[in-house]
N, C-alpha and C positions, 0 to 999 in steps of 0.2 A: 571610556578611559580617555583623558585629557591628554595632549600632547605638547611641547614646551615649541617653541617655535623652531629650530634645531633641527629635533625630530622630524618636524612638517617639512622641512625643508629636506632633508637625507631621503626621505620618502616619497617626494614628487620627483628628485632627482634619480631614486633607484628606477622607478615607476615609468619613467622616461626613457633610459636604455632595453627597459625588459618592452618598450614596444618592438625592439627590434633582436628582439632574443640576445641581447647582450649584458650576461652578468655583470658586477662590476666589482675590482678589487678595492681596498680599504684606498686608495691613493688615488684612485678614477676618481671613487664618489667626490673625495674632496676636491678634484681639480674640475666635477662636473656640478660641485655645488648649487644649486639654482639660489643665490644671495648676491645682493649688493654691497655684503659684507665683507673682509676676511674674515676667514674663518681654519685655526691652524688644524693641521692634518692629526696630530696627537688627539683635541675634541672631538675630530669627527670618529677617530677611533673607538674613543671611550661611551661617545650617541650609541655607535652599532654596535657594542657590546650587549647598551639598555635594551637594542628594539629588537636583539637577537631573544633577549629573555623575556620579554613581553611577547613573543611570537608571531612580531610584527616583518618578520626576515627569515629567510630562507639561506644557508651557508653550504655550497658545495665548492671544497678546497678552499683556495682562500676569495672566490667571488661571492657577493652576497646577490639578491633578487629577492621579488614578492611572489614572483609566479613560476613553476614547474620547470614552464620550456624553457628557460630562462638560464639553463645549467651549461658548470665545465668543458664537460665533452664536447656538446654542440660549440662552444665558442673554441677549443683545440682545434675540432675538424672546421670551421672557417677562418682560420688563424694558417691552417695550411692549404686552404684554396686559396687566400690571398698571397700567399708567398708566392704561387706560380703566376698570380698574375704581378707581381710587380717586376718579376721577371720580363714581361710583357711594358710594363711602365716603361722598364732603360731600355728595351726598344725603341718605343715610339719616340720617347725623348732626343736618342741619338739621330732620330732622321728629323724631329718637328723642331729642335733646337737651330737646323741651318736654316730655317728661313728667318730672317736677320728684324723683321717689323714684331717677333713673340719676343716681350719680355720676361710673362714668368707662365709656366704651367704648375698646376693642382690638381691635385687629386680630390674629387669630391666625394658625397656618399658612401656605400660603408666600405668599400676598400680604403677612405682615408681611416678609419678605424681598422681596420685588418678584422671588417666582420664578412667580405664578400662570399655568396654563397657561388655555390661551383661554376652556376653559368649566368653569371650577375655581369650586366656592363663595365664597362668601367665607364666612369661619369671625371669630366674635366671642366675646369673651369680656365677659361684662356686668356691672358691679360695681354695686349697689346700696345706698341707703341701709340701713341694720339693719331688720326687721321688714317688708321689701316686695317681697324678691324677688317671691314669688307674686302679685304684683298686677303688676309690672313684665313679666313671663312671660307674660301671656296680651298684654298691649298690645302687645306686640312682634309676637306670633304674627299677629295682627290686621292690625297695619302691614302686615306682609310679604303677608299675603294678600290685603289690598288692591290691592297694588304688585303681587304677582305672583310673589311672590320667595320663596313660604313652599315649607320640603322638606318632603316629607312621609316619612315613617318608613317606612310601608310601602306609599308610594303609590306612583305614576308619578316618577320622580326626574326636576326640572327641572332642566337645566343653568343655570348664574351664580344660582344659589339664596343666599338667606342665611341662614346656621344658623348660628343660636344653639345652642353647642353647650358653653359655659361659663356660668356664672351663680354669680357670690359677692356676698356679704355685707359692706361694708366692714370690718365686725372681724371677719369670718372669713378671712383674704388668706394665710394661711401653705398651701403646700401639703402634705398629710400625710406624716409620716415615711416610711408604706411607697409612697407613689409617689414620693418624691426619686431622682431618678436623672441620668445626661448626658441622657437624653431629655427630663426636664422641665426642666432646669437650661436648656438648651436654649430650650426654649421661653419660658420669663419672662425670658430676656436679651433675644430676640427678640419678645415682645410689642411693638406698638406703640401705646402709648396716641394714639389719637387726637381724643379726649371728655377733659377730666381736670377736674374742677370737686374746690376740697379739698385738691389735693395727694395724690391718693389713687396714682398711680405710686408717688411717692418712698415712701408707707408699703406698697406692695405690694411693693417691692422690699428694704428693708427687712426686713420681714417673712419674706422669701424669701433670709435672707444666706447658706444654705447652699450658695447656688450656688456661693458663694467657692471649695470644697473641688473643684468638677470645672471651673468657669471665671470662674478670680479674673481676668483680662485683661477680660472683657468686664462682669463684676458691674462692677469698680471704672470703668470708662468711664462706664456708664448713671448709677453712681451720682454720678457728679461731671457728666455734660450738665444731667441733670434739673436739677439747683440753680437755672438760669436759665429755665425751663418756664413758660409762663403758665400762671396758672390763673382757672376762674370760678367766681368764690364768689356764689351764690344762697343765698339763704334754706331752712332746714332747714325740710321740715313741722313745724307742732307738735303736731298731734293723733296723740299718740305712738299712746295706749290704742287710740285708734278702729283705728288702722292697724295697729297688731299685731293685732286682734282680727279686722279683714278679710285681713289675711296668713294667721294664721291656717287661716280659712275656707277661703281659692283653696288652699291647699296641700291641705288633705283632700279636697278634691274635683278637683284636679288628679291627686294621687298616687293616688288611685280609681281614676283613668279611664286613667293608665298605670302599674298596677302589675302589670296579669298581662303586659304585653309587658315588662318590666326584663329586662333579662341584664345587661350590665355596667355599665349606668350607676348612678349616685352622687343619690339623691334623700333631700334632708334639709332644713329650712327654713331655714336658712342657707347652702345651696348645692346646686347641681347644674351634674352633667358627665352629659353625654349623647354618650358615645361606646360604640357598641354594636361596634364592632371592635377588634379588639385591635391597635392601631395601634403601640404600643409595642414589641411582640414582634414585628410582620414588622418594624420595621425594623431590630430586632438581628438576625433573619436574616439580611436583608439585608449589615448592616456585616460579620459574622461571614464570610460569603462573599469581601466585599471582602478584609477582612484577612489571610484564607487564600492568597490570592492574592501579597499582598504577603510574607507568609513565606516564600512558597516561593520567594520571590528574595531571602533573608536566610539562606538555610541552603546 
């Protein structure tokens, strides 16, 4: 059975969130559209009515999916584990907002989707003034171990930990050419700034307009909400020199003290990604499996 291009499209994009047990409403799919097109919300309506009768889609209430686990109830009950932790969020916010060198904090991974399951991290991404990552990096590490909340790499792993597991530099926000992909295109649609002092969302996304090419429906959403955004504009440090020169400093003796444990992560003074799994790759397995599935009821 032949599929129009539309279709293909609706379907890699359902096929995508059911990696992560996340059905999707009539209004996701289109804002999650995998196209370089627009494409208005009314068509994409009238696609899932076609692939609901073709038996190409599965409808439980109003989310659609390809596969099973994929259902309502399970995205209700992680819709209310994430509520308790974002309770958790304006915590941390309220104490990781006084250190004066954070410009915006994010919420990454699936609590920025309200899919976290009961004892899921919460995952951040930390954007910093220029020349402070490394001093912002150990106070956080600090916070969290005060609180209780610090992961440790190769320690005893605590559940509802918070890992910091992004860290940029306000003029560093583009993500590199060779990791652009739907995975991260994915991910900076779905950030959620929840900290944003500056206006540093809009120039992060900005920044990031390649997403246009794998999901112009949800790029050009974000980029028209934010316009109305508040923001908190604080005082810049001014003791630039002292503060590069103590940046500096914590980076050499940070990256010392984890350079012989690196494997995949990304340590440079205006950025670090600490992800030691290749998160990227099992979940193109993943889809890859999905999709096979779905072929074999197209041929």
């Amino acid at each position: 059975m032949s599929l129009s291009g539309l279709e293909k499209a609706i379907l890699l994009s359902i096929s995508y969130s059911n990696i992560f047990s996340f059905p999707l409403n009539s209004r996701e799919i289109w804002l999650r559209l995998i196209s370089s097109e627009k494409v208005s919300h009314q068509r994409v309506k009238e696609v899932l009515e076609g692939l609901l009768f073709k038996n190409f889609l599965k409808k439980d209430g109003q989310y659609y999916s390809i596969i099973d686990k994929a259902t309502s109830q399970l995205r209700d009950k992680r819709a209310t584990f994430s509520q308790k932790k974002r309770q958790e969020v304006d915590f941390f916010i309220s104490k990781a907002r006084l250190f004066p060198f954070i410009k915006a904090i994010v919420i990454t991974g699936s609590l920025s989707v309200n899919n976290a399951k009961e004892n899921d991290d919460i995952d951040w991404l930390i954007i910093t003034q220029d020349n402070t990552l490394w001093i912002v990096r150990p106070l956080l590490i600090v916070l969290a171990t005060f609180y209780g909340k610090r992961r440790e790499r190769n320690g005893d792993h605590r559940d509802n930990s918070w890992c910091f597991n992004m860290f940029l530099s306000e003029s560093n926000l583009l993500i590199e050419e060779k990791n652009q992909s739907i995975y991260t295109a994915y991910e900076v649609c779905q950030a959620d700034f929840v900290y944003d002092r500056g206006g540093i969302e809009k120039k992060f996304l900005f920044r990031n307009n390649w997403v246009k090419k794998y999901l112009k429906n949800f790029w050009n959403d974000r980029i028209i909400k934010k316009e109305t955004k508040e923001y908190f504009n604080l005082q810049e440090n001014k003791n630039l020199l002292l503060t590069k020169i103590l940046n500096n400093l914590l980076f050499m003796i940070q990256y010392q003290y984890m350079r012989n444990a690196i494997t995949r992560e990304v340590v440079k003074k205006d950025l670090a990604l600490f992800h030691p799994r290749d998160t990227h790759g099992n979940i193109l397995i993943k889809w890859k499996k999905i999709l096979k599935d779905v072929k074999k009821r197209t041929d």
